[in-house]
C-alpha positions in Angstrom: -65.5 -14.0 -52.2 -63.1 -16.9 -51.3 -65.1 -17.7 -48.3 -63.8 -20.1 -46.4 -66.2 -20.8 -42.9 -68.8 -19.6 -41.7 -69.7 -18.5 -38.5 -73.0 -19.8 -36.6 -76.1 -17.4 -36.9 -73.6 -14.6 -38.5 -75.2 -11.0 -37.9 -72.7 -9.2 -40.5 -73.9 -6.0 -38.7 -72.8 -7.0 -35.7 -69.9 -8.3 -36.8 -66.4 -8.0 -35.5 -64.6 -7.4 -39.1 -60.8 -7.5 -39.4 -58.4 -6.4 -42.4 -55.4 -8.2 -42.7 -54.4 -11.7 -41.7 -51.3 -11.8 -40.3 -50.1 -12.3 -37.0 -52.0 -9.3 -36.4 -54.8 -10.1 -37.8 -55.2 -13.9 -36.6 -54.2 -13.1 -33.5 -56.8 -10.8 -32.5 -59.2 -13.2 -33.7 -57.6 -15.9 -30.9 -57.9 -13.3 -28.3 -61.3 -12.0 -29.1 -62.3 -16.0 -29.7 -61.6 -16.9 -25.8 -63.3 -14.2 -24.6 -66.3 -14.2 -26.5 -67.4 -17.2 -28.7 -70.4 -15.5 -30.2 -70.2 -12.7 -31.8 -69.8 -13.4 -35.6 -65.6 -11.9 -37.0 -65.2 -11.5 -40.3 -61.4 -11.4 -41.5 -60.7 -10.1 -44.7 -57.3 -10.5 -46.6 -55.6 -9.8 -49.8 -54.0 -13.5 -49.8 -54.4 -16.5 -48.7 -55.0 -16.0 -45.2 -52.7 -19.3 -44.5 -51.2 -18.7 -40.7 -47.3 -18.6 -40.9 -44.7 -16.6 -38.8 -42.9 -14.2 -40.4 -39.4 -13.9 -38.7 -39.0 -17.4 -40.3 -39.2 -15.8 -43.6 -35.4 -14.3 -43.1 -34.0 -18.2 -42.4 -35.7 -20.3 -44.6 -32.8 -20.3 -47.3 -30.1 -22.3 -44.8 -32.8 -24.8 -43.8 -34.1 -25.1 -47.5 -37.7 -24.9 -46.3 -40.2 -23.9 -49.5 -42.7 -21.2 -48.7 -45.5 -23.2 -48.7 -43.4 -25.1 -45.9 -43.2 -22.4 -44.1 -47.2 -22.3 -43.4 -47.9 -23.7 -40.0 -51.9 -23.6 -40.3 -53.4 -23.1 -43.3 -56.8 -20.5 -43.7 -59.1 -23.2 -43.7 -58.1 -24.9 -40.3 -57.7 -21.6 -38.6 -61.1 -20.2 -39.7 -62.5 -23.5 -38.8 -61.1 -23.1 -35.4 -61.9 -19.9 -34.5 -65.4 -19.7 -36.3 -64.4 -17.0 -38.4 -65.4 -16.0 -41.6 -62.3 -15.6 -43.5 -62.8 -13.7 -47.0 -59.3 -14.5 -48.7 -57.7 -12.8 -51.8 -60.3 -9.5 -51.6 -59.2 -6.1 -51.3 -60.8 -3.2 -49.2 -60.8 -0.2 -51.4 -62.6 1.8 -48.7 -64.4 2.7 -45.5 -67.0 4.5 -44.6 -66.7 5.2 -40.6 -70.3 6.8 -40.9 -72.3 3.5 -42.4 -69.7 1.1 -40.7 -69.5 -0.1 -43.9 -66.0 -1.1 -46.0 -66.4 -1.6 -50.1 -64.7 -5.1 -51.0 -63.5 -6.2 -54.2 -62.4 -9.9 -55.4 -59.9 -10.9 -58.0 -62.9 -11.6 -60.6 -63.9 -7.8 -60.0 -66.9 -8.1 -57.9 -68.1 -5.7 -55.7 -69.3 -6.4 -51.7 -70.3 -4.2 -49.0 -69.2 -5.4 -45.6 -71.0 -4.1 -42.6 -69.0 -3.8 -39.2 -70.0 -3.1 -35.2 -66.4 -3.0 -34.7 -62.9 -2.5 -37.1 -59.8 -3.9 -36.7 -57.1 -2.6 -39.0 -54.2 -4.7 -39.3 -53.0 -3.8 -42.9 -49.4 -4.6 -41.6 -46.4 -2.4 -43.3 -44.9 -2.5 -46.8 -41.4 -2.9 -48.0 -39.6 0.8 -48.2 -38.6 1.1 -52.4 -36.2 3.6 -53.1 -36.2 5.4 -56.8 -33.3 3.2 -58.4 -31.6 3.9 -62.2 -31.1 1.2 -64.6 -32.9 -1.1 -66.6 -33.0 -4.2 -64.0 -34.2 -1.6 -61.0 -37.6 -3.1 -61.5 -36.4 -6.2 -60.8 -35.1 -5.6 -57.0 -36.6 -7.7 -54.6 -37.8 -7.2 -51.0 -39.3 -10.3 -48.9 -42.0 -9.4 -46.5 -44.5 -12.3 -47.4 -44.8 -15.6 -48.2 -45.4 -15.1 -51.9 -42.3 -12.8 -52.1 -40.4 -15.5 -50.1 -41.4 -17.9 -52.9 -40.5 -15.9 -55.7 -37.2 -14.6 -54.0 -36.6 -18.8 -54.1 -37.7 -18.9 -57.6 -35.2 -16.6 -58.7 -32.3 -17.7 -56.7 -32.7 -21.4 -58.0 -30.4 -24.2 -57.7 -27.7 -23.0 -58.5 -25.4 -21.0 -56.1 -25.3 -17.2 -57.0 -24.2 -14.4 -55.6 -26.8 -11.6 -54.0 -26.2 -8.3 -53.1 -28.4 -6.8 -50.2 -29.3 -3.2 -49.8 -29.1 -2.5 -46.3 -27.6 -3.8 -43.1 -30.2 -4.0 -40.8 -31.6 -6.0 -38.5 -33.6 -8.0 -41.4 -30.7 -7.4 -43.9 -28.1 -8.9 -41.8 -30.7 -11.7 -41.0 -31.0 -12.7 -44.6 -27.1 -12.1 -45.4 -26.3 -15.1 -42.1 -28.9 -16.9 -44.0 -27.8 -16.9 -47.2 -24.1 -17.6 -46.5 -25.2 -20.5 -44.7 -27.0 -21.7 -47.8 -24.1 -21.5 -49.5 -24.7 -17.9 -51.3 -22.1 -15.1 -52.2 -23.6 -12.3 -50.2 -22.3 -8.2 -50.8 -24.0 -6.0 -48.0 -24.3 -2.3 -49.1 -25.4 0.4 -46.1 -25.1 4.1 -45.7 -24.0 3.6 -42.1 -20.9 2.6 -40.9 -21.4 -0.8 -39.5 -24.4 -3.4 -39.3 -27.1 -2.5 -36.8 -25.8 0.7 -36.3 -29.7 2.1 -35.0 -29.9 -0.5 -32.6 -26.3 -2.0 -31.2 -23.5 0.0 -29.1 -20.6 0.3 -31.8 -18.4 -2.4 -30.4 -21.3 -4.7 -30.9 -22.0 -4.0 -34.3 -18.4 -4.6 -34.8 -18.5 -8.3 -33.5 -21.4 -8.5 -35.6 -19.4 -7.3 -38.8 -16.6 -9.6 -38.1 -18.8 -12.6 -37.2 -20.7 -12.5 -40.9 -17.7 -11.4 -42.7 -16.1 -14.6 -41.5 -19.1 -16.6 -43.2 -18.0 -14.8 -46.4 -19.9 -11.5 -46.3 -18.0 -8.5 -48.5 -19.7 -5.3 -46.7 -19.6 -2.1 -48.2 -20.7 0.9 -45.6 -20.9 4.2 -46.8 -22.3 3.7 -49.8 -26.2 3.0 -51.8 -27.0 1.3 -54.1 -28.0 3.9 -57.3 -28.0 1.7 -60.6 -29.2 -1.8 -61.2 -28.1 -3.0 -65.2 -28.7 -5.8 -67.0 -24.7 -7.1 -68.2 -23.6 -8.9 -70.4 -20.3 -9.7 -68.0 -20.4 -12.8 -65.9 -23.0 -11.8 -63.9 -26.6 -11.1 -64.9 -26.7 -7.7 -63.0 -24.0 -4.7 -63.0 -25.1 -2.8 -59.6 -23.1 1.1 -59.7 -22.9 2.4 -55.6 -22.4 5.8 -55.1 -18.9 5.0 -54.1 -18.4 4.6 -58.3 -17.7 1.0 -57.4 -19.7 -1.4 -60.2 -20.3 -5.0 -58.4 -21.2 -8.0 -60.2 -24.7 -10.1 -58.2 -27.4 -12.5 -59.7 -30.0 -11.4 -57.5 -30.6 -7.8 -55.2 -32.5 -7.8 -52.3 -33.8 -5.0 -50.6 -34.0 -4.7 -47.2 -33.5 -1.2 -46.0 -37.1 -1.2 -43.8 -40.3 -1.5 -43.5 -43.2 1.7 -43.9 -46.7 1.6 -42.1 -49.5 0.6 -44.8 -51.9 3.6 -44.0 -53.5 4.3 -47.7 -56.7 2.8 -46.3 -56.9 4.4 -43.0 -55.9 7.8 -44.8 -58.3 7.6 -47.6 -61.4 7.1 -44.8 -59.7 10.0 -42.9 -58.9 8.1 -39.9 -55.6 10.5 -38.4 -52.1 9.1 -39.6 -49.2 9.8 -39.2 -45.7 7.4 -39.2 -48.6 5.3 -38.7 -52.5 4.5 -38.1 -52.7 6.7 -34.8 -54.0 5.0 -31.8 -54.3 5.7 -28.6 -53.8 3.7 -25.0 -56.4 1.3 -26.0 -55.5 1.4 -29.9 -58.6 3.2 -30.7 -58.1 5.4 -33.9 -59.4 9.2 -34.4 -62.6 7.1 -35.8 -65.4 5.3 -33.4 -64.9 1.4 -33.1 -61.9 1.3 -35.5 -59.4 -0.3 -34.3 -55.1 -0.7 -35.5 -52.5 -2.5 -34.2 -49.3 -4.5 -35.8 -46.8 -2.8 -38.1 -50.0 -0.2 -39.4 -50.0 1.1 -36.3 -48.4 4.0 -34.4 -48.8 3.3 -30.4 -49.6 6.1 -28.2 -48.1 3.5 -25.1 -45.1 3.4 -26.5 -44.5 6.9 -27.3 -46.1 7.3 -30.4 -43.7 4.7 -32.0 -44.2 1.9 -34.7 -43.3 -1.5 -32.8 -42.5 -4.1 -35.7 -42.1 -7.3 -33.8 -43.9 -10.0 -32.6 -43.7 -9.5 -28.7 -45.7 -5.9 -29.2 -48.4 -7.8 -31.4 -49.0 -10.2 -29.0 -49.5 -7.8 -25.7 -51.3 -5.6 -28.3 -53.9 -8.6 -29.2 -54.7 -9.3 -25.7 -55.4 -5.8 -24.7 -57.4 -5.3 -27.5 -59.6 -7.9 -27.4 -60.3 -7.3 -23.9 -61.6 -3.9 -25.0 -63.6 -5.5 -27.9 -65.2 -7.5 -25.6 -66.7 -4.5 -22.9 -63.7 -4.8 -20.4 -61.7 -1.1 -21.5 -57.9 -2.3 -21.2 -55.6 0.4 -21.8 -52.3 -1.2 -23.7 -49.2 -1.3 -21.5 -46.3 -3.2 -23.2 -43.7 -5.0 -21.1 -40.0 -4.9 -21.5 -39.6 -7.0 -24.7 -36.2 -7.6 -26.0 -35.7 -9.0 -29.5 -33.6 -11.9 -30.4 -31.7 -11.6 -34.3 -31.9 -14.3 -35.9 -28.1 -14.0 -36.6 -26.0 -17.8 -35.9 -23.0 -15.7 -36.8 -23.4 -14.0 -33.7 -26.5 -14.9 -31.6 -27.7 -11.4 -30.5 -30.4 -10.2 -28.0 -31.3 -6.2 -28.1 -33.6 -4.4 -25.3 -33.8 -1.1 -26.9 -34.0 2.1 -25.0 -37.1 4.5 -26.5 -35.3 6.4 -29.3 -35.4 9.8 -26.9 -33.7 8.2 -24.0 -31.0 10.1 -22.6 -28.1 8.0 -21.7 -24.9 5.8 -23.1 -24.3 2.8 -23.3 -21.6 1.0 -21.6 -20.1 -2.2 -21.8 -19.6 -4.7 -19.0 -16.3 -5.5 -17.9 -15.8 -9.2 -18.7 -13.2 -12.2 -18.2 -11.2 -13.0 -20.7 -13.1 -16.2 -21.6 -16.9 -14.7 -21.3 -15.5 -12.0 -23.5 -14.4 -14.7 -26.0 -18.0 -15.9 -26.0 -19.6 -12.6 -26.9 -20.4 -9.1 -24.7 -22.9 -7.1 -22.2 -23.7 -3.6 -22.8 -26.1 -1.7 -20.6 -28.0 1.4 -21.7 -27.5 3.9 -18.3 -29.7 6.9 -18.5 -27.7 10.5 -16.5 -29.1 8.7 -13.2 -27.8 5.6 -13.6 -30.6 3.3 -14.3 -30.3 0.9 -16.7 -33.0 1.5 -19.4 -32.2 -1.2 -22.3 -29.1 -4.1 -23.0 -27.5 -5.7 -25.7 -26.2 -9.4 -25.2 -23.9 -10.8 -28.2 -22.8 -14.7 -28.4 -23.0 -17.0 -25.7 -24.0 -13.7 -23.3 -27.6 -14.0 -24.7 -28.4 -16.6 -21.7 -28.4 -13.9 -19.3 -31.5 -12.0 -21.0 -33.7 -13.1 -18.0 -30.9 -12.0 -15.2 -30.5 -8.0 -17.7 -34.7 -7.7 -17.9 -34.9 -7.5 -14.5 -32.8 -4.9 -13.7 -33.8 -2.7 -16.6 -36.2 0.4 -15.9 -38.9 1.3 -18.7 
């Protein structure tokens, strides 16, 4: 089953057994690991299992790192380090929460059971695919692994193309500032009016337009993408917006977000809903199944999906203090994310999506203005519940995180 270590005196039915192996996934392992260096864990993944972080995926291009570069341990060292039991390339087609047993399959077609004491789910999220026309829809590509990074490289080549990018997002923009700094043609195409538009005050957004669109970006807001052709015109693909405008690209990338992968949850009939519910100590509606990472939906932070690497982290720890006997109830930190954007350096301490408030932009000189800006999110009472730092503002995220109120 593409084992790759093996635990001391393994008790499979005592075992600790995780699904996925991600940052999720590996980093549960860590926590559990210093906590308690006994008890067998079993990780199971679909792929390799090599350990790699994922926001580098969106900057490879610029720094013309391979994908395989991009691995930082591979499965082999990190099994051998945290005396795990690492079962790479085998699916989980099911679980029965009864037996605390999961079905396995490997890529020659075998069949496993898998006992478990405890579950952790850390399927992660899949790429969002929207029903496109045309005869070259198929071929649309989204990067949310190392394997699609590769082939995403693959396709690009040598030579420089152009690529079109449905949506202007946080990971959209990141790959757009990426590939314009590789030297790419890069068209942007987003229903909204400006980049960011869920996340940054309007005026921020903008700095952000201007700041890619001086790296070459073409934007096109207001419009989708509806048709992806093969042509026989200059460029391999004819992509038709719903605008009516027809643009020319070699390669389209999808970007437009990320949904919960739930199927196996669901199918066990663990509760789901945006996500694999769980609650304060991310246990699911099942006993000793656990989820956290992009699969889950967190009751501690309002019964949101948290897709970033700050909230995996805190989630790890508190789980594996629970795993462990000591019942740690998840309580996640003020965490603001930095975009991976040169263009425009940005730092973004969301409010929760049902705040009340506005946000409001600090009054600047004219030369910190030049640099970049400060917005505040001020709830009706005047606290300040979230920020937004552009530029060379982004060294005061320490001095903003203190005075913000979660």
């Amino acid at each position: 089953m593409g084992t790759v270590a093996t635990p001391h005196a393994a008790h499979e039915q005592a075992a600790l057994v995780i699904v996925g192996a991600g940052l999720a996934g590996w980093t549960t392992a860590r926590e559990f690991r210093k906590l308690d260096t006994r008890t067998p864990i079993v990780l199971l993944t679909s792929d390799s299992g090599d350990f790699y972080a994922k926001p580098t995926l969106s900057n490879a291009c610029a720094q013309k790192r391979s994908a395989e570069q991009l691995v930082t341990t591979p499965a082999a060292k990190m099994a051998e380090t945290l005396n795990v039991t690492l079962h790479s390339h085998t699916a989980v087609r099911s679980i029965d929460t009864q037996a605390k047993t999961l079905t396995l399959s490997t890529a020659d077609g075998a069949t496993h059971t898998q006992a478990y004491g405890q579950l952790v789910l850390a399927t992660g999220a899949h790429p969002i695919r929207l029903p496109l026309q045309g005869d070259a829809s198929a071929g649309v590509q989204s990067v949310n692994q190392l394997s699609d990074l590769a082939h995403f490289q693959s396709t690009l080549g040598a030579a420089p193309k152009t690529v079109l990018i449905m949506g202007a997002g946080l990971i959209g923009c990141e790959f757009a500032n990426d590939l314009l700094l590789g030297g790419y043609r890069v068209h942007v195409v987003d229903p909204t009016e400006r980049p960011l538009a869920a996340l940054l005050p309007a005026a921020a957004g903008e700095q952000l337009r201007a700041a890619l669109q001086a790296l070459g970006a073409v934007w096109h807001f207001g419009a989708t993408v509806q048709a992806v052709k093969h042509s026989t015109d200059a460029s391999p693909l004819a992509i038709t917006l719903s605008t009516g405008d027809v643009l020319g690209a070699d390669v389209v990338l999808s970007a437009i977000g990320l949904r919960a992968d739930t199927a196996l949850a669901s199918a066990a009939g663990i509760a789901c809903e945006r996500g694999v519910v769980v609650d304060d100590h991310l246990q699911t509606s099942a006993p000793q199944v656990f989820a956290l990472g992009d699969c889950a939906q967190y009751a501690s932070a309002g019964a949101r999906a948290l897709p970033y690497v700050m909230p995996i982290m805190n989630a790890a720890r508190a789980l594996a203090a629970t795993l462990t006997g000591t019942p740690t109830a998840l309580v996640f930190p003020l965490m603001p994310v930095s975009i991976k954007t040169p263009a425009l350096p940005t730092v973004v301490a969301a409010p929760h999506p049902a705040q009340a408030g506005a946000w409001v932009a600090d009054a600047l000189d004219a030369a910190a203005a030049q640099s970049g800006g400060v917005w505040r999110f001020m709830d009706p009472e005047g606290q300040q519940r979230g920020f937004v730092l552009t530029g060379g503002q982004t060294t005061r995220r320490m001095e903003l995180a203190k005075t913000t109120v979660l």
